[in-house]
N, C-alpha and C positions, 0 to 999 in steps of 0.2 A: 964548743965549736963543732960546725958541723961540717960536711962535706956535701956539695950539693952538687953533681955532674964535675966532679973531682977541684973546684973550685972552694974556700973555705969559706961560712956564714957563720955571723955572731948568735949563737943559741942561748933561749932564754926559757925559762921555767914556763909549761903550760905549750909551748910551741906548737903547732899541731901543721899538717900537709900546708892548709892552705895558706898561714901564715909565708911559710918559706918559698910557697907559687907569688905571692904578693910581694916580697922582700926582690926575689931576682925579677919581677915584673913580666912573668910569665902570666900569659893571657891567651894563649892558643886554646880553641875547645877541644884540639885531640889530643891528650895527652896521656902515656902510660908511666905511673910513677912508681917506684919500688924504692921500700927503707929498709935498709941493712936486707936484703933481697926479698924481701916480700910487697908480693903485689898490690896494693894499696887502689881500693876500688871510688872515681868520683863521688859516691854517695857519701863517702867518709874521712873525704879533704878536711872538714871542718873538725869532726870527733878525734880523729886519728893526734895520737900527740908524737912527740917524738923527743928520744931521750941524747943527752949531751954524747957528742963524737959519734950519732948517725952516719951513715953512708944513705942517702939518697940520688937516686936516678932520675931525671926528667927525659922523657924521652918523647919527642914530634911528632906522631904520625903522618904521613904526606899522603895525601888522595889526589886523586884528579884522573883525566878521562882523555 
């Protein structure tokens, strides 16, 4: 089980960032993600895996003018 923005996700072997952007249906292009607090850079959404009872952060960034 994982903790995804303090909500719980069923974790499964191999998991990696983007699998868990895909599951909560996060699709925003600015996003700053951190597991167990480390910063987790877009290049490496797909590589990046993540182990059972993570703490991940999704965080929005907001632009506009």
């Amino acid at each position: 089980m994982l903790l995804v923005n303090e909500e719980p996700l069923e974790w499964h072997d191999g998991m990696t960032v983007r699998d868990v952007l895909c599951a909560r249906n996060y699709r925003f292009p600015m996003l700053i993600i951190h597991v167990n607090d480390a910063l987790i850079l877009k290049k490496d959404y797909d590589t990046t895996t993540i182990s059972d009872g993570a703490v991940v952060k999704v965080i929005h960034l907001i632009s506009g003018g």
